[in-house]
DRENDO-1510 file (C-alpha; in Angstrom, 1 decimal, always signed):
<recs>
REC; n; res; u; v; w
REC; 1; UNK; +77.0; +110.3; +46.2 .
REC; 2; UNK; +78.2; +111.6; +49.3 .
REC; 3; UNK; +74.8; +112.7; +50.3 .
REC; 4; UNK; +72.3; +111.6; +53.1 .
REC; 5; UNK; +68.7; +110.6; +51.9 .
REC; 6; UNK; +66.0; +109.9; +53.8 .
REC; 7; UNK; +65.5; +106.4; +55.0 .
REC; 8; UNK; +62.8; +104.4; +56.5 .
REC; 9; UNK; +62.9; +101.5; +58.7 .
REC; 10; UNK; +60.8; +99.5; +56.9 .
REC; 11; UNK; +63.2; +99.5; +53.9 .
REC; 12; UNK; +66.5; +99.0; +56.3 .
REC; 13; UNK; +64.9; +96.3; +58.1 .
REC; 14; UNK; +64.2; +94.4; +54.9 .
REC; 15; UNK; +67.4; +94.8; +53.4 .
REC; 16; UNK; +68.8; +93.3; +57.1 .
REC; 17; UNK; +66.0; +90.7; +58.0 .
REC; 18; UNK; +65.8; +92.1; +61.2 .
REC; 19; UNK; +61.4; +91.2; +61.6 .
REC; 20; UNK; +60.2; +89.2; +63.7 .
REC; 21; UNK; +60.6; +85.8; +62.7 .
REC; 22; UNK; +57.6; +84.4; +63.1 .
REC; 23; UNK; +55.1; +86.7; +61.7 .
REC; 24; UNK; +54.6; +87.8; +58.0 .
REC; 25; UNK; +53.0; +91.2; +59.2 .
REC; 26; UNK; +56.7; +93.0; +58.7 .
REC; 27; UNK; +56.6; +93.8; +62.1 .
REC; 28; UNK; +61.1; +94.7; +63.2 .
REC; 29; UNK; +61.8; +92.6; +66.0 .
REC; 30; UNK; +63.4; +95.5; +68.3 .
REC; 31; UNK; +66.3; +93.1; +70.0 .
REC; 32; UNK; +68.0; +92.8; +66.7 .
REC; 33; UNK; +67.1; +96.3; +64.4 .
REC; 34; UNK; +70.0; +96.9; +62.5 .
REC; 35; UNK; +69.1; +99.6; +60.5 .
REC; 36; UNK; +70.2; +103.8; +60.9 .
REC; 37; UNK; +66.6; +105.2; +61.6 .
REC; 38; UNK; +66.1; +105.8; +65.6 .
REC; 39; UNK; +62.7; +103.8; +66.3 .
REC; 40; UNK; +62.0; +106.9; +68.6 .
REC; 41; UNK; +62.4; +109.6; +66.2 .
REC; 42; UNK; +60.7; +111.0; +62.8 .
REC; 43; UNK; +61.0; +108.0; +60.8 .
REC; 44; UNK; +63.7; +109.5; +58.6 .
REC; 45; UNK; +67.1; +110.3; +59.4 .
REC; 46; UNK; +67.0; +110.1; +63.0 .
REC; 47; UNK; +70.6; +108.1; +63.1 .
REC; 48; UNK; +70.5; +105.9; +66.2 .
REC; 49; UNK; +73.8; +105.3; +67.7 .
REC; 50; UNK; +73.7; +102.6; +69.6 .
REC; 51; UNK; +72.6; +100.9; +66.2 .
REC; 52; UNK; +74.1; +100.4; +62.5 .
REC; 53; UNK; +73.7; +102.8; +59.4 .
REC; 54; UNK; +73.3; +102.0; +56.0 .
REC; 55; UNK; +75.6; +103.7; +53.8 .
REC; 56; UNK; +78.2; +102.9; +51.6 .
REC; 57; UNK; +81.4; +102.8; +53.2 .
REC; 58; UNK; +82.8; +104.6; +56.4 .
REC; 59; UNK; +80.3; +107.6; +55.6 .
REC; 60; UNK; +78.1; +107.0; +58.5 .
REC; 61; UNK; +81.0; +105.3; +60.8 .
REC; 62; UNK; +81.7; +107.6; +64.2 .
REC; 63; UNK; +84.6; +106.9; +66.3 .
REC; 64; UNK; +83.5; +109.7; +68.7 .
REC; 65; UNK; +80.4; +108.5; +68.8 .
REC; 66; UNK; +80.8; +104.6; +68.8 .
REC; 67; UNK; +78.8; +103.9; +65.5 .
REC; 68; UNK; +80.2; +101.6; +63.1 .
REC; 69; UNK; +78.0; +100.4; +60.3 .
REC; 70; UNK; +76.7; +96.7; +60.3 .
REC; 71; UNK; +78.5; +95.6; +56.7 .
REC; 72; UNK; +77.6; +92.3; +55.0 .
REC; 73; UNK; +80.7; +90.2; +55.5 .
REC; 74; UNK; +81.8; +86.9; +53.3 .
REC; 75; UNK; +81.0; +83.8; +54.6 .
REC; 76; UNK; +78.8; +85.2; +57.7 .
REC; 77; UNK; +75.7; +83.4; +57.4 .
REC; 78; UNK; +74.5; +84.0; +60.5 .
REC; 79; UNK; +75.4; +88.0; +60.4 .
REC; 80; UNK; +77.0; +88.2; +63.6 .
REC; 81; UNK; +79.5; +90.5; +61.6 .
REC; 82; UNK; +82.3; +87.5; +61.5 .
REC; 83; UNK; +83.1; +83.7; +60.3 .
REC; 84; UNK; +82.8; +81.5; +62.5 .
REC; 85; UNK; +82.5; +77.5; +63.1 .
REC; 86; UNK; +79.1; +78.1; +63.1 .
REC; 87; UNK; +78.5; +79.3; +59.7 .
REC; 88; UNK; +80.3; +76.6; +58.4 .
REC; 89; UNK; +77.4; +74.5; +60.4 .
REC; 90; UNK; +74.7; +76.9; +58.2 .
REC; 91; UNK; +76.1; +76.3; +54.5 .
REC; 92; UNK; +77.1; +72.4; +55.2 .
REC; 93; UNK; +73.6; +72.1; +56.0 .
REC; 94; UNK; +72.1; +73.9; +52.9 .
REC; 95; UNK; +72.6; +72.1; +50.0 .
REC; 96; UNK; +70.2; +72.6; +47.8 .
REC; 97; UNK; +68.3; +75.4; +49.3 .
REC; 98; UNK; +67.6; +78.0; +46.7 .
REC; 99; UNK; +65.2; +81.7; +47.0 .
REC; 100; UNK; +62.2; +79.6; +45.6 .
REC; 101; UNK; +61.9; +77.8; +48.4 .
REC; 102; UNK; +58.2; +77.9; +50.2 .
REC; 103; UNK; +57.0; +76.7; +53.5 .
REC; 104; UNK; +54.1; +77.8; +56.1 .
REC; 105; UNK; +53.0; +81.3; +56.4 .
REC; 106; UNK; +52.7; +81.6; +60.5 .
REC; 107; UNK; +51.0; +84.1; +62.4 .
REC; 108; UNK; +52.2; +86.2; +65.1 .
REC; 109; UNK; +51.8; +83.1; +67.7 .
REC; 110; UNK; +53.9; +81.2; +65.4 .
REC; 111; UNK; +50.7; +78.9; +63.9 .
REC; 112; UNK; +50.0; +78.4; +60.1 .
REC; 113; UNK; +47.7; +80.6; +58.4 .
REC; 114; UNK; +44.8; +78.7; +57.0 .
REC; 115; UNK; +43.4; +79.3; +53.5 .
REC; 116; UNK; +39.8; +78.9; +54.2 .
REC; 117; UNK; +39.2; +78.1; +50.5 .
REC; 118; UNK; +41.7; +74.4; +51.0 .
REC; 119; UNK; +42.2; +74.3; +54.8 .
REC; 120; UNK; +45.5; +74.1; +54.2 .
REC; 121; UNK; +48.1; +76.7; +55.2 .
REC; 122; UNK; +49.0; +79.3; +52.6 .
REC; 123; UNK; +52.7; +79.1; +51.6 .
REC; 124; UNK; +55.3; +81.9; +51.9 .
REC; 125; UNK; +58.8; +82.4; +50.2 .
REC; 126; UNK; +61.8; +83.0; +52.2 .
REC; 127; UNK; +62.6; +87.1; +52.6 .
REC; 128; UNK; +64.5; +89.3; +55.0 .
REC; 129; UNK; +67.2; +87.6; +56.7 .
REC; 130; UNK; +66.4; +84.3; +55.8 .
REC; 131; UNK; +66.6; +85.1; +51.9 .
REC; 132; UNK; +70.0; +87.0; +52.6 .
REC; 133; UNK; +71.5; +84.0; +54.0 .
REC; 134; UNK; +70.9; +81.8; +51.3 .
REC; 135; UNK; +72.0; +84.7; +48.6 .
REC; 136; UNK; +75.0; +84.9; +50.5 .
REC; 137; UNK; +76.0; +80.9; +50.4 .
REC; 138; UNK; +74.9; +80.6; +46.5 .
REC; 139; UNK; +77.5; +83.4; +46.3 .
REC; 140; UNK; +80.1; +81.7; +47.6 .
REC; 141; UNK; +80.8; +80.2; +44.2 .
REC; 142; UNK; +79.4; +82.7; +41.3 .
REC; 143; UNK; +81.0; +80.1; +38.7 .
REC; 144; UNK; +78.7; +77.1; +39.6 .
REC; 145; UNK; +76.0; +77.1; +37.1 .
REC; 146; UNK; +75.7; +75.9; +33.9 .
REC; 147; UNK; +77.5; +78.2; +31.2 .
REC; 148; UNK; +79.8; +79.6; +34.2 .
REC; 149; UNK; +76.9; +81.2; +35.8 .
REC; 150; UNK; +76.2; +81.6; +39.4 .
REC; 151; UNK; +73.8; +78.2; +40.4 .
REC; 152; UNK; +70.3; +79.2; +41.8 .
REC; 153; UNK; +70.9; +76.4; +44.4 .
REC; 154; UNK; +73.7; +76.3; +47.1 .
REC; 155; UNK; +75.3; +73.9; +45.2 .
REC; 156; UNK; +78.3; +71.8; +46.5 .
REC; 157; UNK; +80.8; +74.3; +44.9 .
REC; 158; UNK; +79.7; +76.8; +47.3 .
REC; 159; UNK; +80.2; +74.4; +50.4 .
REC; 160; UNK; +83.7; +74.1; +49.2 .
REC; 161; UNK; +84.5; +77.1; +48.4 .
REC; 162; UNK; +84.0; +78.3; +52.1 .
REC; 163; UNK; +86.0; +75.4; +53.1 .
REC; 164; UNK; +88.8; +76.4; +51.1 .
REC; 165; UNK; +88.6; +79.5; +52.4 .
REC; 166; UNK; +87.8; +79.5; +55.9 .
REC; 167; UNK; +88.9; +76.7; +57.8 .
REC; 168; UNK; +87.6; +76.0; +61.3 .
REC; 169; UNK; +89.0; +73.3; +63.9 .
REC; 170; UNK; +85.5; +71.8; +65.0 .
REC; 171; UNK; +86.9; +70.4; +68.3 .
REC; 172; UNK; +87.6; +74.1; +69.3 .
REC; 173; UNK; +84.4; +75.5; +71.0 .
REC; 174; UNK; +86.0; +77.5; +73.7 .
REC; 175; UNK; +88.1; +80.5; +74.3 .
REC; 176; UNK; +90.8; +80.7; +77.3 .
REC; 177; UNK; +88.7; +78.4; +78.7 .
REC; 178; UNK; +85.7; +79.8; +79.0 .
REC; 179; UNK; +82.7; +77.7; +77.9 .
REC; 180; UNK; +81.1; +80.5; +75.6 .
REC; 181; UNK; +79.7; +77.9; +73.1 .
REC; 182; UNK; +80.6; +79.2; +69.2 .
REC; 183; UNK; +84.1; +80.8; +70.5 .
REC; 184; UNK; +87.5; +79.8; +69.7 .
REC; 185; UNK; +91.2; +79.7; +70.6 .
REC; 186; UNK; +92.5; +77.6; +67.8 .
REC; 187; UNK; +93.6; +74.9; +70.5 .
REC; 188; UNK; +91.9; +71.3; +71.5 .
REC; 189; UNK; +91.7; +70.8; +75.0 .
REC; 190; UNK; +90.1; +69.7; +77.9 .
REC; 191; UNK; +88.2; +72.5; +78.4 .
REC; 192; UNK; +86.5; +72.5; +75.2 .
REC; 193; UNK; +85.2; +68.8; +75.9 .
REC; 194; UNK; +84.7; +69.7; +79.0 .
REC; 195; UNK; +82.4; +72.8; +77.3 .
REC; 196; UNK; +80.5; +70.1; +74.7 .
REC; 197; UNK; +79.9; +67.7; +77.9 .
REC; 198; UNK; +77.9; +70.3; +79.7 .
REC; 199; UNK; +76.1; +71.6; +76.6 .
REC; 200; UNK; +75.3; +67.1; +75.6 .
REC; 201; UNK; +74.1; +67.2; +79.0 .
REC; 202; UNK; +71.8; +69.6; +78.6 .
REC; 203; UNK; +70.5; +69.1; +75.4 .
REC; 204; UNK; +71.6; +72.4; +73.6 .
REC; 205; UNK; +71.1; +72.2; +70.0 .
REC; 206; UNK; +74.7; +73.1; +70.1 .
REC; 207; UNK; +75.6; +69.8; +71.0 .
REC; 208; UNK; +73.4; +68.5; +68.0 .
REC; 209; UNK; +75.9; +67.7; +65.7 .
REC; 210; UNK; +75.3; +64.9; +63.5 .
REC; 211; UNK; +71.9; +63.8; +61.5 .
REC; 212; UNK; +70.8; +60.0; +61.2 .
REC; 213; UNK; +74.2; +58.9; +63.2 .
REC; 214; UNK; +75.9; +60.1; +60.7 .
REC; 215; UNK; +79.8; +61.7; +61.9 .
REC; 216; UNK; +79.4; +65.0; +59.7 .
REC; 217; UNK; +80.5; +67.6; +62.5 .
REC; 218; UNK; +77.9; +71.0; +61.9 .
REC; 219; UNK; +75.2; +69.3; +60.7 .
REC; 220; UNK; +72.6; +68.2; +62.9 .
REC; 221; UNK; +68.8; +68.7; +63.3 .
REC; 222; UNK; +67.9; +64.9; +64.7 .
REC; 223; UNK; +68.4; +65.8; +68.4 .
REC; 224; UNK; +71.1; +65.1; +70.5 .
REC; 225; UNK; +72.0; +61.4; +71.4 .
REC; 226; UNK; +74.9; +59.4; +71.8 .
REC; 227; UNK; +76.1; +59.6; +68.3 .
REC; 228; UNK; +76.9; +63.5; +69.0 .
REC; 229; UNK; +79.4; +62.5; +71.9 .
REC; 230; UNK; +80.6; +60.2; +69.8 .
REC; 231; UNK; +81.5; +62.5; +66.8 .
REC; 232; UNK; +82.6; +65.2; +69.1 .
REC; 233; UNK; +84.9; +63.2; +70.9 .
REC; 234; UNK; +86.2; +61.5; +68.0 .
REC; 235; UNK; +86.7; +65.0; +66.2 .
REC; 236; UNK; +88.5; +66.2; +70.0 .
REC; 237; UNK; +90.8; +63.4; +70.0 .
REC; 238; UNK; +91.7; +64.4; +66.4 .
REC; 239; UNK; +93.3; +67.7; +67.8 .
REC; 240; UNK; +93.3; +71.2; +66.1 .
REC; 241; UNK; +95.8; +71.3; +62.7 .
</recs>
């Protein structure tokens, strides 16, 4: 209460999923470290201030010295520290998912590790960042399980529940006109088709959008063919609310 403790950055980096993706060694992937401890000093409470802290509150926060705290906000899925249109993509693409899940273990070159005793690749839960998202979408709706409980699935409660409270114009991927993909302005115009166009062109997985042909604007993951323009540019001539 009130008191600093010391810290390591294997704990902090947990807690914020911030290792490198690809690799189960627990190595922190230092383009996105979140957590307090400076990678340069003792390992303890060496408070880095171009990162984040991990305290309760403002505690660590310093105006003078441009520190604010990364904190867990509602309905950020992707932990870029706000809601946007693309965590509504994230949670209407996870129904089901749950903090059993297992897939691949991958090595540091991003290859599965191979039990020598099957020849198959040994199988890994979801952890760090990953296993924050899904917490963080089952939690949407605590009420969803049976008895009133909280599901152990993102269940279809939760999906709604961030509908009902964030809502998101999908047509409206730009700000001021900028194409900055993921932005928005609240407004449906040119320049944000003219913003998807480039990004279809190209091939972004921004511009993947829909799964099996299927119109459902956020959810994509089949590639990007003509049934994404066609979505987005029946969603753009919908307007914004």
């Amino acid at each position: 209460m009130g008191m600093n403790v010391p810290t390591r950055m294997a704990d902090e980096e947990f807690i914020y999923g911030d290792m490198i993706a690809l690799a189960p060694s627990l190595e922190v992937d230092p383009a996105r470290a979140g957590g307090p401890t400076d990678p340069s000093g003792d390992g303890f409470m060496d408070i880095d201030v171009s990162g984040f802290t991990l305290t309760p509150g403002d505690f660590n926060d310093s105006a003078a010295a441009s520190v604010t705290q990364f904190r867990f906000v509602r309905g950020d899925f992707d932990f870029s520290g706000d809601v946007t249109i693309e965590d509504e993509a994230i949670i209407n693409a996870s129904l089901g998912r749950n903090l059993d899940e297992q897939s691949d273990c991958l090595d540091e070159f991003g290859l599965p590790i191979i039990d020598p005793t099957t020849m198959m690749p040994f199988q890994c839960w979801v952890e760090g960042r990953e296993a924050n998202r899904i917490l963080a979408m089952m939690n949407m709706d605590k009420t969803d399980g049976p008895g009133g409980v909280n599901a152990d699935t993102v269940t279809q409660s939760d999906i709604d529940a961030f509908g009902t409270e964030f809502s998101f114009c999908f047509a409206d991927i730009t700000t001021d006109g900028s194409c900055v993909p993921g932005t928005s302005d609240g407004l449906a115009t040119l320049s944000d088709f003219s913003c998807y166009l480039a990004e279809w062109s190209l091939g972004t997985s921004f511009a993947d959008i829909t799964t099996s042909g299927s119109c459902t604007p956020g959810v994509g993951g089949d590639g990007v063919d003509l049934s994404d323009f066609s979505c987005y540019l029946a969603e753009w001539s919908l307007g914004c609310p």
